[in-house]
LODREN-845435 format. One record per residue (C-alpha): x, y, z; residue in one letter. Coordinates in steps of 0.001 Angstrom, whole numbers. Example, Ala and Ser with C-alpha at 12.3 -4.5 7.8 and 13.67 -1.06 7.14 Angstrom:
2
        xx        yy        zz   romar
     12300     -4500      7800       A
     13670     -1060      7140       S
This chain:
412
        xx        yy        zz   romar
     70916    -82648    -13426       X
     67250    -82996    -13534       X
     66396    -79771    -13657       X
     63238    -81053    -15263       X
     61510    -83148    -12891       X
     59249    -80712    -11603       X
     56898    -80831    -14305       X
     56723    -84319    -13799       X
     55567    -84328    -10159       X
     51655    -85494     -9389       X
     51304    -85321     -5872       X
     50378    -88137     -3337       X
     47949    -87022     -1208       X
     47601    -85108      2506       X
     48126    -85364      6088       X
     46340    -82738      7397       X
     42261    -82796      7532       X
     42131    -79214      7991       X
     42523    -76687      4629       X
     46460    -75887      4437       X
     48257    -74482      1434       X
     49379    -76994     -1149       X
     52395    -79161      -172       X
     56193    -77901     -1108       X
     57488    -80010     -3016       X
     61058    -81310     -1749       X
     63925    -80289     -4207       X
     64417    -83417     -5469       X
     67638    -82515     -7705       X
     69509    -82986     -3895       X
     68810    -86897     -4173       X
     69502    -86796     -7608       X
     73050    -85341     -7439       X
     74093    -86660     -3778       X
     76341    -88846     -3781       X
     76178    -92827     -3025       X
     77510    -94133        67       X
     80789    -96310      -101       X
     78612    -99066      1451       X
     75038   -100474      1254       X
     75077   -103647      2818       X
     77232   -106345      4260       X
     79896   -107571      2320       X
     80416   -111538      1098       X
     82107   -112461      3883       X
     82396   -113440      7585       X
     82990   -111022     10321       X
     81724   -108503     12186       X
     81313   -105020     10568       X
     80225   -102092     12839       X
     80902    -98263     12713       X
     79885    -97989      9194       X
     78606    -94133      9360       X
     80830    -91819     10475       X
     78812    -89468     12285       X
     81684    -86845     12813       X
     81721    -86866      9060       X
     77981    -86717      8688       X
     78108    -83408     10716       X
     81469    -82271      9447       X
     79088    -82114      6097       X
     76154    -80318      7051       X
     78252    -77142      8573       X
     80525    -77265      5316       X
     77843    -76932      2821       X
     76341    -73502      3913       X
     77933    -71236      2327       X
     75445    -68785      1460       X
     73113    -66398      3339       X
     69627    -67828      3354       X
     66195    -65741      3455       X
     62672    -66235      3815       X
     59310    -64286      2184       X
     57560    -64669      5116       X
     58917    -62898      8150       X
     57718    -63993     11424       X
     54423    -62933     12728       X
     54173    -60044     10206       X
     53668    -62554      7400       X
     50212    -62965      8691       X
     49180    -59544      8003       X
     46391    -59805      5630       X
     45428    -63505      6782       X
     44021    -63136      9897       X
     43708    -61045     12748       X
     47559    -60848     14005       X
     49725    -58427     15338       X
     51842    -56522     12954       X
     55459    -56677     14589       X
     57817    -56118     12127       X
     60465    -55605     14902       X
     61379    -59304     13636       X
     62966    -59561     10597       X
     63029    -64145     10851       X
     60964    -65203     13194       X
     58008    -63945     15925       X
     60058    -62246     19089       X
     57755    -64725     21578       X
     58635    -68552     21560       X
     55281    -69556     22663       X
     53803    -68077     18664       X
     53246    -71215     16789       X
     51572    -71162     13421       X
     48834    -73593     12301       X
     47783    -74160      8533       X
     44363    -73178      9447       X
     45618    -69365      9735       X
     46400    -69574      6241       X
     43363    -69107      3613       X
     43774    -71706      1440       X
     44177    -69200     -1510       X
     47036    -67852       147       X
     50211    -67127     -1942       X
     53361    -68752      -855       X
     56473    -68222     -2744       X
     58827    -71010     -3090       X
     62306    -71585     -1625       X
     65274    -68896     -2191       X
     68122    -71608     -1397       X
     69030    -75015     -1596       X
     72383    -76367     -1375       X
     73129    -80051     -1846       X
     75523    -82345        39       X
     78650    -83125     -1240       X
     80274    -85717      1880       X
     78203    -88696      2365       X
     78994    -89578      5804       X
     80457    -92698      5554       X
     83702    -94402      5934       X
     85677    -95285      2706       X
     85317    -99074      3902       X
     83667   -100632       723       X
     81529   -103684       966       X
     83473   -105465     -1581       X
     85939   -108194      -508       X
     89564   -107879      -982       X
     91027   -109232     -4388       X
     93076   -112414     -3562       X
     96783   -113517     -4117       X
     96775   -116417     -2005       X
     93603   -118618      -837       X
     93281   -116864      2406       X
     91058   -118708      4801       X
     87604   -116619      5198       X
     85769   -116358      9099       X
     84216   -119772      9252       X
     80156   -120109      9327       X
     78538   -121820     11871       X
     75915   -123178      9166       X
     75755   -126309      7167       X
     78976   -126875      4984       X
     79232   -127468       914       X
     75813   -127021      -469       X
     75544   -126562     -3657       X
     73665   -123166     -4777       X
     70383   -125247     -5529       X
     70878   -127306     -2388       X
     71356   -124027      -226       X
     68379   -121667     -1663       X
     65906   -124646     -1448       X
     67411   -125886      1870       X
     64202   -126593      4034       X
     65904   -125850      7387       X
     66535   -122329      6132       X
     62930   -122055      5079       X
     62010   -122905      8633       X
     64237   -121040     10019       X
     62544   -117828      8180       X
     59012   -118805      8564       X
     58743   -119934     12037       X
     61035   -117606     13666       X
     59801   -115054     16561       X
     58767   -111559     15618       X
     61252   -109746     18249       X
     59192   -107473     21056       X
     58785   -104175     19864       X
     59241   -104719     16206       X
     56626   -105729     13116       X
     57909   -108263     10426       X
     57964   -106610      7208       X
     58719   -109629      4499       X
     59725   -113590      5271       X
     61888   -116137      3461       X
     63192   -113938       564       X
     66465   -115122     -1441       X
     67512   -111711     -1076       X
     69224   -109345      1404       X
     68642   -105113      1568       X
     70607   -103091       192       X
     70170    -99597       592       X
     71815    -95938      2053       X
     70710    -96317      5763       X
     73085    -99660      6224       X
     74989    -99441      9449       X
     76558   -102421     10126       X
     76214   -106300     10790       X
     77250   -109091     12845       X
     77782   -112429     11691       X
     75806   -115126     14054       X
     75675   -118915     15384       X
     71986   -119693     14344       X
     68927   -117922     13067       X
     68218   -116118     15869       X
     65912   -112817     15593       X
     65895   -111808     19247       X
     69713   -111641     19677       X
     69700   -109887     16358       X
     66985   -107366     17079       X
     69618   -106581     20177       X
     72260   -105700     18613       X
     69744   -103085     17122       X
     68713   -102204     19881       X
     72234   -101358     20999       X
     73462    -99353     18051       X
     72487    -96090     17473       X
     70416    -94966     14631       X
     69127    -98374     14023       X
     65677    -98818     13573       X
     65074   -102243     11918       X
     67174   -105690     11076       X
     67263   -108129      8219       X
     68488   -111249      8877       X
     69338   -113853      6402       X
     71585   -116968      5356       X
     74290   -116210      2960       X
     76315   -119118       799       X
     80110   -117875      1199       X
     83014   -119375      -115       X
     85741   -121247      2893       X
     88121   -119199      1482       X
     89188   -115915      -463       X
     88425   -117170     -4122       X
     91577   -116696     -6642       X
     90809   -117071    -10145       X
     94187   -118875    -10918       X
     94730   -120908     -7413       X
     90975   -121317     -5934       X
     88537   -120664     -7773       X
     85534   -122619     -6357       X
     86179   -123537     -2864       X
     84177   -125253      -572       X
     81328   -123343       737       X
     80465   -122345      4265       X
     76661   -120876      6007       X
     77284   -117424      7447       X
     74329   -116202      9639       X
     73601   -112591      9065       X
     72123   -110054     10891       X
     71912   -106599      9217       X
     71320   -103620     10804       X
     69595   -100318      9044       X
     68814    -97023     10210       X
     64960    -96648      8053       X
     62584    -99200      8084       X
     62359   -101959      5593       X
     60494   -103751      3164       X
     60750   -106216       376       X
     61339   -103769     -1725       X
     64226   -102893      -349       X
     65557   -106463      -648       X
     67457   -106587     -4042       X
     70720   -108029     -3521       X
     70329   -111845     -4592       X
     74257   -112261     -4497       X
     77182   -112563     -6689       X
     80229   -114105     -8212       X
     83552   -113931     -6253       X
     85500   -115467     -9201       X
     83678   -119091    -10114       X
     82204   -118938     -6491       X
     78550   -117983     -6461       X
     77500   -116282     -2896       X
     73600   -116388     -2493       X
     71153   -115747      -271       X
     68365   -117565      1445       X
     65238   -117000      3848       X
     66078   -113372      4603       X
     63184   -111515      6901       X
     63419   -108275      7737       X
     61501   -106460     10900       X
     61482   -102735     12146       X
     60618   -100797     14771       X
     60562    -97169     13078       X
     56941    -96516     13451       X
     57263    -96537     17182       X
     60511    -95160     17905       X
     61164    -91490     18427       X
     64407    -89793     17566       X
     66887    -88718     19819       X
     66648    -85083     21159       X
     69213    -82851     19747       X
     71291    -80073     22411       X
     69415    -76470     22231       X
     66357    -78010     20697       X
     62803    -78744     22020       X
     61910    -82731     22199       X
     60634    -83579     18778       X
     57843    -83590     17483       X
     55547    -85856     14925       X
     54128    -84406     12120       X
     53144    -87398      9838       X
     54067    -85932      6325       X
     57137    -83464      5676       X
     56258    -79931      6669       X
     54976    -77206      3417       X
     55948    -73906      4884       X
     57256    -71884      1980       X
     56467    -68833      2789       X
     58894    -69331      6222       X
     61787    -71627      4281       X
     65246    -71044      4602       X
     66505    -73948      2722       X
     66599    -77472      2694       X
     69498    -79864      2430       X
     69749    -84187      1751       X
     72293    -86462      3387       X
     72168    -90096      2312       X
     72486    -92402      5084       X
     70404    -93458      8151       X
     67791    -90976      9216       X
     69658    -88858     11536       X
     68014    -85376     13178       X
     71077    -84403     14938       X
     72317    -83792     11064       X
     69659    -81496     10348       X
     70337    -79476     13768       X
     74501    -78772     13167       X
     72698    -77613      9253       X
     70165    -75478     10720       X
     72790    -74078     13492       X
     75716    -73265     10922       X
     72990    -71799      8626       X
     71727    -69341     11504       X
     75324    -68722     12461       X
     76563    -67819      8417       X
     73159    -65245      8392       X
     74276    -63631     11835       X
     77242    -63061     10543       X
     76175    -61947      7348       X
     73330    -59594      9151       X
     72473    -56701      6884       X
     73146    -52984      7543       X
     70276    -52765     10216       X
     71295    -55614     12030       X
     68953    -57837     11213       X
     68886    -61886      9768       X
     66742    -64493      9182       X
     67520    -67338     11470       X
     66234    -71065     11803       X
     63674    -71187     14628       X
     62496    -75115     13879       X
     64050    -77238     10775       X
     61580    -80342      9711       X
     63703    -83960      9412       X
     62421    -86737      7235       X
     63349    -89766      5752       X
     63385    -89997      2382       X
     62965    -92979       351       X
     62810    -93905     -3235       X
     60826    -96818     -4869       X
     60369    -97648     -1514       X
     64272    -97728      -493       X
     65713    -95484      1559       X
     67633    -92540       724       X
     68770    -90342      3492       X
     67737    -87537      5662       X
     65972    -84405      4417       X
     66607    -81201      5972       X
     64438    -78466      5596       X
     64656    -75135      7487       X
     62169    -72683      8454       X
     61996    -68691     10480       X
     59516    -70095     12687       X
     57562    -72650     14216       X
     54553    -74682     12342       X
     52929    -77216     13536       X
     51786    -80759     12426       X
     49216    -79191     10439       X
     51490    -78311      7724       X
     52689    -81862      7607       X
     51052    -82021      4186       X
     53406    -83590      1374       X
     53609    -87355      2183       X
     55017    -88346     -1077       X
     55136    -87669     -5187       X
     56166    -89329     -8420       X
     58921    -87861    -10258       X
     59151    -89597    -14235       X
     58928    -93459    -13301       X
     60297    -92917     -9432       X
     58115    -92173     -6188       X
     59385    -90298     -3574       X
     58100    -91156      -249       X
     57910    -89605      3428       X
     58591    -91677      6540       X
     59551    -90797     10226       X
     59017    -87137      9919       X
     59605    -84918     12624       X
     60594    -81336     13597       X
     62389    -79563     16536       X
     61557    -76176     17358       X
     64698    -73861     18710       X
     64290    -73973     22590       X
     64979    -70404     22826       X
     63327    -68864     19788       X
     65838    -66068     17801       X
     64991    -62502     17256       X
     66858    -62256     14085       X
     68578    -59399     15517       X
     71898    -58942     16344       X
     72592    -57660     19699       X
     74948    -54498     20114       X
């Protein structure tokens, strides 16, 4: 556990140029303790591999985990008594009876106190399918998928090949997307993998469609990987020929050089590397799907700080996915209504804030947080922090707002 990292936090700075309460810090024990994802890139070998997140799963998880009734400190439009001029319903115990009330962070003094978060719960299913990116061990010299690249290079031969460096530093920036590095002897690795496909040439366009085809996917890294003719055996073959596999990742974050840290490895005496890898995304400029009994989402820059209203927040490593966050909110609403207290009344999730999450500039997974009631962009205030010798970061934030705004209130 790291039960200690919050005195270790310096925050990163603001979104919001109007006064707003200080940013709520994400509970950063859930990335911590969550676990790693069977897969994190493609594995060193030929052949398609799609399908890698099991979004059933994915789902299956967020339900599963609440198992406790959340509350919040602030309830609906009664928590502005004292902050502004307001009404003073308190016929709402989670959230304001009118879905049209939306709260800005200017209707909060900037003294205001704001308690922090009553519950977090942390992810125990990943998501993803127990298909591991490591080859199969060998007990005869199985042919591998053939490349379509040059054959037998030698390791020095292939990373200083000057086709390949061509390849990666004259090839096409795809419509739509931005280049993020160029001609790197490394591939990503990383949580938000989703699959690859193996291709004839170094060809960005066709790769930035089969990104555009597969859902989730908001960026590509394509590459040239040295890979062995057939399944290495350290008794029968263990340094076969080698063959030029054309990659094209897919990822569901954006990307960077940073994220780019898997220069290869052995496959008994066989030594798979990696050459002119570029990677491009389209993240800034692509807005997440909408998810069933939500509003369309909205963008609100950094993740939301709401304490006051928060009903919990939740992490799930893989590709940023919103419709996560909405089964989470829903199940969490549902275990409070039927946990309602003697009165009738329960706090329920009126809007839940989605973010990706990344680490040292890699990404992590999706961050759930849930709140009693609408706030807007405004509160978008936490865009990243430091945590010991690790930064946490805040990309593609958005939140969805409950199309039909709940009471709270259970109906007899």
């Amino acid at each position: 556990m790291h039960s200690h990292i919050v005195a270790l936090v310096l925050l990163a700075g603001y979104c919001a140029s109007a006064p707003a309460p200080a940013p709520q810090l994400p509970d950063f024990n859930l990335i911590y303790d969550a676990p790693t994802p069977s897969v994190l890139g493609p594995p060193p070998v030929g052949g398609d591999q799609t399908s890698v997140f099991d979004v059933a799963s994915a789902l299956a998880s967020a339900t599963a985990d609440v198992t406790t009734v959340a509350s919040a400190s602030f309830t609906g439009t009664a928590a502005l008594n004292g902050k502004r001029d307001a009404p003073t319903d308190t016929t709402s115990y989670g959230a304001p009876t009118s879905s049209s009330s939306v709260y800005t962070s200017q209707s909060l003094s900037s003294s205001s106190s704001l308690s922090t978060p009553t519950v977090s719960t942390s992810a125990s299913v990943s998501g993803y399918s127990t298909t591991t990116a490591a080859p199969p061990t060998a007990t005869t010299c199985k042919a591998e998928p053939d490349g379509y690249g040059p054959r037998n290079l030698s390791v020095t031969e292939f990373q200083h090949n000057p086709l390949f460096t061509l390849d990666a530093l004259l090839a096409p920036t795809p419509r739509g997307y931005v280049n993020t590095f160029r001609n790197v002897n490394a591939s990503v690795e990383a949580n938000s993998y989703l699959g690859y496909y193996d291709l004839k040439s170094y060809d960005t366009n066709l790769c930035a469609q089969h990104c555009d085809n597969t859902t989730l996917c908001t960026s590509f890294d394509i590459y040239v990987e040295r890979d062995p003719s057939v399944n290495p055996n350290a008794g029968l073959c263990p340094n076969p020929d080698a063959i030029t596999n054309y990659k094209c990742a897919l990822w569901g974050s954006s990307i960077d050089k940073a994220a780019a840290i898997n220069y290869g490895q052995y496959r008994a005496d066989f030594h798979v590397v990696i050459a002119a890898s570029n990677g491009y995304e389209k993240t800034n400029t692509t807005t997440p799907a909408s998810c069933p009994g939500w509003k369309p989402p909205t963008n609100c820059g950094g993740a939301i700080s709401g304490s006051g209203w928060h009903l919990g927040s939740n992490f799930f490593p893989g590709p940023f996915d919103p419709a996560i966050c909405a089964a989470y909110a829903e199940a969490q609403t549902s275990y409070n209504h039927a946990h309602a207290d003697s009165t009738g009344k329960y706090s329920p999730v009126n809007m839940f804030n989605a973010y990706m999450m990344k680490k040292n500039g890699i990404a992590q997974g999706t961050f759930c947080a849930l709140f009693t009631t609408i706030l807007d962009k405004s509160f978008g205030s936490y865009t990243g922090s430091w945590v010991g010798s690790d930064f946490f970061g805040v990309e593609t934030s958005w939140t969805y707002a409950l199309t039909v705004q709940d009471t709270g209130i259970v109906k007899r």
